[in-house]
LOKOL-812385 format. One record per residue (C-alpha): residue number from 1; residue in one letter; chain; z, y, x. Coordinates in nm, 2 decimals, always signed. Layout:
BEGIN
R, pos, code, unit, Z, Y, X
R, NUM, A, A, Z, Y, X
...
This chain:
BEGIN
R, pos, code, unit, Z, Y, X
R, 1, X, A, -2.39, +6.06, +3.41
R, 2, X, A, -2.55, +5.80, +3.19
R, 3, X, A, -2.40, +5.57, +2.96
R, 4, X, A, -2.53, +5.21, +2.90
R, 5, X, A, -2.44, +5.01, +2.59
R, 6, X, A, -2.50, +4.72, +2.54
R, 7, X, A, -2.39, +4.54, +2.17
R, 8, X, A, -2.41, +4.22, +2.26
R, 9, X, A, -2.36, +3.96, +1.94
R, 10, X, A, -2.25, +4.22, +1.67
R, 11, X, A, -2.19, +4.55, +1.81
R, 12, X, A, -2.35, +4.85, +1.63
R, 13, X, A, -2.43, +5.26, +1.72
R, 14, X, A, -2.47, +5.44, +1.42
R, 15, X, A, -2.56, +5.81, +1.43
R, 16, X, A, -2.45, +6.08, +1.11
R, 17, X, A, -2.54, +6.43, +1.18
R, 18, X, A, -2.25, +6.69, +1.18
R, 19, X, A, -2.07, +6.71, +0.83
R, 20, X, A, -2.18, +6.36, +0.71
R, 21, X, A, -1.97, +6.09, +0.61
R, 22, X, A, -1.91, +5.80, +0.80
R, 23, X, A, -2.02, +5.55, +0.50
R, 24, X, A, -1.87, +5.23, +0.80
R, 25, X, A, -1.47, +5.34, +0.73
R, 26, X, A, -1.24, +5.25, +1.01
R, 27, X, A, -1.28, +4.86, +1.01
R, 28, X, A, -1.44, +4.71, +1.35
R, 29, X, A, -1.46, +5.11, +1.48
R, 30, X, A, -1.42, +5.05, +1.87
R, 31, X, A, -1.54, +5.38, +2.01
R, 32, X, A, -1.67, +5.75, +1.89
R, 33, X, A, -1.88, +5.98, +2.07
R, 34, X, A, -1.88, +6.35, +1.99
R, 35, X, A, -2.23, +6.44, +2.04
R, 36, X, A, -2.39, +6.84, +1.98
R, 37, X, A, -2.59, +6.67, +1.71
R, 38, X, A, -2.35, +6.46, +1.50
R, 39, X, A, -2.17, +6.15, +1.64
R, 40, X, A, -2.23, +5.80, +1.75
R, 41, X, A, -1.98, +5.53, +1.62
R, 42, X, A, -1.96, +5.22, +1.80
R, 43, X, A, -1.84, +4.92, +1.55
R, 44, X, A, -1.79, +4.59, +1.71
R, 45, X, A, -1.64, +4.31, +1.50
R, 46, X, A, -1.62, +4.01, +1.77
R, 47, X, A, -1.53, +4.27, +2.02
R, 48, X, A, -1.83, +4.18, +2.32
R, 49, X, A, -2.01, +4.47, +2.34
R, 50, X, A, -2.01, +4.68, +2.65
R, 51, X, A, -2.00, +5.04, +2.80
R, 52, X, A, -2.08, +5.13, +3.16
R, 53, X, A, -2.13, +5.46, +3.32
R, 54, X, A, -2.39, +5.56, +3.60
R, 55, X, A, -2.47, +5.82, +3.76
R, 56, X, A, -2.80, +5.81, +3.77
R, 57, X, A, -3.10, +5.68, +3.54
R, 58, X, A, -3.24, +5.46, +3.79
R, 59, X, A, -2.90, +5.29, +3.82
R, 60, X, A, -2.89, +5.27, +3.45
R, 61, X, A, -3.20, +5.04, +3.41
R, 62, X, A, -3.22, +4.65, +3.34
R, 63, X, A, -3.26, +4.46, +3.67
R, 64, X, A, -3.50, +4.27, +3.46
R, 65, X, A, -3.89, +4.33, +3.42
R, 66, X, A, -3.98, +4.54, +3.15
R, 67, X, A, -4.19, +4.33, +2.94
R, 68, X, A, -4.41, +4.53, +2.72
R, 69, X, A, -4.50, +4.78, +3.02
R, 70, X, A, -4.83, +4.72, +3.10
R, 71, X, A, -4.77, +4.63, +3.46
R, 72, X, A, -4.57, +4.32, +3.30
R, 73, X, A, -4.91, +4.01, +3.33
R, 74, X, A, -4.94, +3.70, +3.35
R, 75, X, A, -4.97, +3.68, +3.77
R, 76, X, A, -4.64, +3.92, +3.76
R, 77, X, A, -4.45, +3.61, +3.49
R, 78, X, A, -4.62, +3.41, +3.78
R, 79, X, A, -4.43, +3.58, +4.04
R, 80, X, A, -4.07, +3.56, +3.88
R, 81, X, A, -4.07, +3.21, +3.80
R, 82, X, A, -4.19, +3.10, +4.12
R, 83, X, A, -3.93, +2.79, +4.27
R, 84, X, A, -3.78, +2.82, +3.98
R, 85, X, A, -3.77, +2.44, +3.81
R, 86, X, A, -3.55, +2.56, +3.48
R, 87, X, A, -3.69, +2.46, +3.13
R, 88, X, A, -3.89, +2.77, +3.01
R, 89, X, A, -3.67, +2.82, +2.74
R, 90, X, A, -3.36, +2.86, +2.95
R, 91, X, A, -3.56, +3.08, +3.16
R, 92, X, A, -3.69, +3.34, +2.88
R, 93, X, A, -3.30, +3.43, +2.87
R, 94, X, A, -3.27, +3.53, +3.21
R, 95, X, A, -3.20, +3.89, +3.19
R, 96, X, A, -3.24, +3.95, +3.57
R, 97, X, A, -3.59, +3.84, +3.55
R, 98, X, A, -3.73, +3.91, +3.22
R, 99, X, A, -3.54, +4.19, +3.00
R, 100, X, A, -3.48, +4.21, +2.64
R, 101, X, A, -3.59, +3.84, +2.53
R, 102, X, A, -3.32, +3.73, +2.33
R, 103, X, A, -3.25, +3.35, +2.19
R, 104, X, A, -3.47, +3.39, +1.87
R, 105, X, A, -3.75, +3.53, +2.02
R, 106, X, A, -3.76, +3.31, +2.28
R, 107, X, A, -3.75, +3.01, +2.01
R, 108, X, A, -4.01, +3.21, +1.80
R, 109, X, A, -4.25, +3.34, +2.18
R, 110, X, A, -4.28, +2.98, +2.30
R, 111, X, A, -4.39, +2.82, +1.91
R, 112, X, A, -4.63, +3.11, +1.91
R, 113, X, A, -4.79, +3.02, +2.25
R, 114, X, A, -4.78, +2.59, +2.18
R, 115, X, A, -4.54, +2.55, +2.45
R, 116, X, A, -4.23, +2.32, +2.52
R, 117, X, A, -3.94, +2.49, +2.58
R, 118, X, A, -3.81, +2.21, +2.77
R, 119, X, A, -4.16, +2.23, +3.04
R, 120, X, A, -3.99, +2.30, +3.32
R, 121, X, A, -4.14, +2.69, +3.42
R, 122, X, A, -4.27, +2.56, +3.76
R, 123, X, A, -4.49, +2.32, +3.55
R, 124, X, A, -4.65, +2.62, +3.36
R, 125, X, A, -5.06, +2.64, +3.41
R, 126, X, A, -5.23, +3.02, +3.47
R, 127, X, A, -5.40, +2.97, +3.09
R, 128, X, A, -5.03, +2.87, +2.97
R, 129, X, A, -4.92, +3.18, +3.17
R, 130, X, A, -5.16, +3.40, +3.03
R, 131, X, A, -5.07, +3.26, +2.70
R, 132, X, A, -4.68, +3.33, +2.73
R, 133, X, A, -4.77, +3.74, +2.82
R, 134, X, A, -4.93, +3.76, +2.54
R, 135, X, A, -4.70, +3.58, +2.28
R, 136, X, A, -4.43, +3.79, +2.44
R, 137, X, A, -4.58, +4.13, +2.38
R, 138, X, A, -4.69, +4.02, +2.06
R, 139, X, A, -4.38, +3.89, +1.90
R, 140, X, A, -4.11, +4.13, +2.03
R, 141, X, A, -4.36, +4.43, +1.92
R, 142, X, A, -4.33, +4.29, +1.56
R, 143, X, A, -3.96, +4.25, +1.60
R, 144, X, A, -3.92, +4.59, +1.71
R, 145, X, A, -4.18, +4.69, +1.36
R, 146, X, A, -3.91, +4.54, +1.17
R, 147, X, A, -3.62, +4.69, +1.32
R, 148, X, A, -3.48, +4.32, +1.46
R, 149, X, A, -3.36, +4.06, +1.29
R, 150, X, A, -3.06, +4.06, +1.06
R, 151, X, A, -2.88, +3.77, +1.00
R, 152, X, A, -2.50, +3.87, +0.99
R, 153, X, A, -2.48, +4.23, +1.14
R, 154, X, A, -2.77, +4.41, +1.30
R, 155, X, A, -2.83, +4.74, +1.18
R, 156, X, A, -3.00, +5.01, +1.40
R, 157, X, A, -2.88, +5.35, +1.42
R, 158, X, A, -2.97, +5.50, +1.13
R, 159, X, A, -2.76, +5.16, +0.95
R, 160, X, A, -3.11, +5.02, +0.84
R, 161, X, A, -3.14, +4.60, +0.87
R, 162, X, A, -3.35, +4.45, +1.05
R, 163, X, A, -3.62, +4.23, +0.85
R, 164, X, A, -3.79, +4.01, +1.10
R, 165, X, A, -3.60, +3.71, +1.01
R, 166, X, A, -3.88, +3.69, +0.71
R, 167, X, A, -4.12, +3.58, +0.94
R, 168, X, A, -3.96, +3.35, +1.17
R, 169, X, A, -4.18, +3.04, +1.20
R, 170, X, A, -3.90, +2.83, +1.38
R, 171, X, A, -3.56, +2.92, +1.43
R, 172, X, A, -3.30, +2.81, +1.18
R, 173, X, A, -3.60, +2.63, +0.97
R, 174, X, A, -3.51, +2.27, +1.15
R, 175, X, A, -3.58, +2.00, +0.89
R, 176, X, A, -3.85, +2.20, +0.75
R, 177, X, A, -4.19, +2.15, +0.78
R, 178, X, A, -4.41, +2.35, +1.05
R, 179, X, A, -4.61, +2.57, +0.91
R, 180, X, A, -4.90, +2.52, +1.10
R, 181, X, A, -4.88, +2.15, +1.09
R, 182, X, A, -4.62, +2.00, +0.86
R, 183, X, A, -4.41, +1.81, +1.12
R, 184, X, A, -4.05, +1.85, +1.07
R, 185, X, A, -3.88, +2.14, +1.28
R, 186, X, A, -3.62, +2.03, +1.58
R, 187, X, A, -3.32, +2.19, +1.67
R, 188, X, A, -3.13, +2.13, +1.99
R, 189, X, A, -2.89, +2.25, +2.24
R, 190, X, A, -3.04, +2.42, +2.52
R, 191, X, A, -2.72, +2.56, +2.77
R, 192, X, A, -2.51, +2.61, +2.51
R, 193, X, A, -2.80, +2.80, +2.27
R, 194, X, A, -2.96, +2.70, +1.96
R, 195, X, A, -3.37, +2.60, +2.04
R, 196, X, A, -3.56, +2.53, +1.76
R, 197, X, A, -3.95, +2.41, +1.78
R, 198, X, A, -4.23, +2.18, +1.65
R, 199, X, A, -4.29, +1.84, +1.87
R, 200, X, A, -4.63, +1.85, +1.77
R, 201, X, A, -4.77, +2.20, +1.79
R, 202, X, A, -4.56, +2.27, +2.15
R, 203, X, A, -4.65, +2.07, +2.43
């Protein structure tokens, strides 16, 4: 059997080897699991985290395209968007297409790449293509350099923070100026998500 978690907003696994102290306490504990090499504790303060069991690895993976293996290019981002007319954005979220792209790194992907996140994706040229691959790969390898981003609750399983919010260039900075360009940063409601970008250096 195989167990997938997934933490959603705040949920947390952190790992202490047989004999050590849980330094968490009790408060937000949702689950344990006894392991041969310590325990895992699953804390959860907003309670939307998720367990599932399979029964096999294959069943276990993300419907979505892995993107950081190298068969994920641009003619492959080509192929999943295709008759899709949603705002590329939007689309970044889209777990059964594109896996582990979360709302910040969308923000941040798109601002490093020049690109509207309100283009719709079936407007998208093969340089702007080309452009997105390679702003994704480059921005979610930092992230995962800095152990994620910590605003509230991250921590990974050894309770380190993340500390990628240091170099966000967009998201939560609206009213700021760009720092490429100085224009003031936007913020607005995207399906019910935060987007934050530059009007003059996305198009």
């Amino acid at each position: 059997m195989f167990l997938a978690v997934h933490l959603r907003m705040t949920g947390r696994l952190i790992h202490s080897r047989e004999g050590q102290a849980s330094e968490r306490g009790e408060r937000h504990l949702r689950a344990v699991l006894e392991l041969d090499m310590g325990r895992v504790d699953f804390f959860d303060m907003r309670r939307f985290g998720t367990f599932k069991l399979y029964s096999n690895e294959a069943e276990a993976q993300p419907k979505g395209a892995e993107p950081l293996d190298r068969s994920f290019t641009h003619k492959k981002l080509g192929e999943l968007i295709r008759g899709s007319d949603m705002p590329v954005k939007i689309w970044l979220l889209r777990q059964d297409r594109i896996c582990g792209i979360g709302n910040i790194y969308a923000s941040e992907i798109l601002f490093d790449c020049g690109i509207d996140p309100f283009r719709a994706v079936s407007s998208l040229t093969d340089h702007e293509l080309r452009a997105i691959t390679v702003s994704i790969r480059k921005i979610l390898r930092k992230a995962i350099r800095h152990c994620g981003t910590t605003f509230s609750d991250f921590q990974n399983a050894n309770g380190e923070v993340g500390g990628y919010q240091k170099y966000l260039c967009v998201y939560q900075h609206s009213g700021e100026g760009c720092r490429h360009c100085g224009t003031e940063i936007q913020r607005a409601v995207q399906a019910q998500r935060s987007t934050f970008w530059c009007p003059a250096c996305q198009r």
